[in-house]
C-alpha positions in Angstrom: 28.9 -3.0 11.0 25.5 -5.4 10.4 25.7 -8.7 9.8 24.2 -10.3 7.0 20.5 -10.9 6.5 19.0 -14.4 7.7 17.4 -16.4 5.8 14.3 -18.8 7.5 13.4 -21.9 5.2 11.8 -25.0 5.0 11.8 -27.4 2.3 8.8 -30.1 1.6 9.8 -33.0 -0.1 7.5 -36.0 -1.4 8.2 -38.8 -4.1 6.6 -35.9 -7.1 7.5 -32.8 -6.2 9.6 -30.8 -4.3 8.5 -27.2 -2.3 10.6 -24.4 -0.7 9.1 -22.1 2.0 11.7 -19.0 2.7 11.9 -15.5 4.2 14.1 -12.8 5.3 15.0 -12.0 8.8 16.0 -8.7 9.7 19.9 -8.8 10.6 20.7 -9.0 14.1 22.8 -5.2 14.5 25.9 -4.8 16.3 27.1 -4.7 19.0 24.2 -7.1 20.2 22.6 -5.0 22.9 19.8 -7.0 25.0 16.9 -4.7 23.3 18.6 -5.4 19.6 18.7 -9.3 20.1 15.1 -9.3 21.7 13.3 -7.0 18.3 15.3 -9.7 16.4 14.0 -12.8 18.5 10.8 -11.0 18.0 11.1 -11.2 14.5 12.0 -14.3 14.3 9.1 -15.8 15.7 6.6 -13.6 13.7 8.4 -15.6 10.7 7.9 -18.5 12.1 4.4 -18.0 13.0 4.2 -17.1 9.1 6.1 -19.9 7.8 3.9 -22.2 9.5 0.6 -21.0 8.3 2.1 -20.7 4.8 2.9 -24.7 5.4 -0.2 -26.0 6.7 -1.9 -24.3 3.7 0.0 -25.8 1.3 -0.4 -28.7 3.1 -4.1 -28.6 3.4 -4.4 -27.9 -0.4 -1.8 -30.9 -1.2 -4.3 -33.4 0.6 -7.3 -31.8 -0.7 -5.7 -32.2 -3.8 -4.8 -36.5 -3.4 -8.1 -37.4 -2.1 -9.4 -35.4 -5.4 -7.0 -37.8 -7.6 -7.7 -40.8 -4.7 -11.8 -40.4 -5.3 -11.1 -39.8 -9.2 -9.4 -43.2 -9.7 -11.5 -44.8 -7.6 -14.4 -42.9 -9.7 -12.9 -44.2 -13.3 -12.9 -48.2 -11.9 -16.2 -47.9 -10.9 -16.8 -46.8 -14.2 -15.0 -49.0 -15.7 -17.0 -51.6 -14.1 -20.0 -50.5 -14.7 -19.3 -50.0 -18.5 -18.0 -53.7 -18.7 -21.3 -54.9 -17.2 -23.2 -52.8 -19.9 -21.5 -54.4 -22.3 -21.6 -57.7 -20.7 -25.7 -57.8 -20.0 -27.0 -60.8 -20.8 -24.3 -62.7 -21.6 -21.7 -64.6 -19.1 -18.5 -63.0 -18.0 -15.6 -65.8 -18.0 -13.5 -63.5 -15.6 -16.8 -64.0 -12.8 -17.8 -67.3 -13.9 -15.3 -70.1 -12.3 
């Protein structure tokens, strides 16, 4: 008799969205001889080594992906600015002017 497959997960969580990291480990075979507990050990830890590349990816594109929006917004009210000021030339601004 085997027991069930395993299932390795990790979940990332921020205040807009939600992501699940998950794979299958091999079941652990019975009885649990030292050799059958070491392949699954083994295992293990080649998911985990997996897992964890798969989350500093993501993670590396999530960051990538707020300084992009960060730099944007800062981008548009610098724009902003500058527009207001072409519009503005030559006359006074009341929001500047005390």
């Amino acid at each position: 008799m085997t027991s069930s497959n395993s299932t390795l997960s990790a979940t990332y969580t921020s205040p807009t969205s939600t992501h699940l990291f998950s794979s299958r480990l091999p079941p652990l075979p019975e009885p649990q001889s030292a050799q059958a507990k070491s392949e699954f050990l083994s295992a293990l830890r080649a998911e985990v080594g997996k897992m964890q590349g798969d989350v500093n990816g993501f993670l590396t594109r999530k960051m990538e992906e707020d300084k992009q929006q960060a730099e944007g917004a800062a981008d548009g009210g610098r724009k902003l600015g500058e527009e207001k000021e072409e519009e503005m030339y030559g006359e006074e601004d009341p929001e500047n002017d005390g």
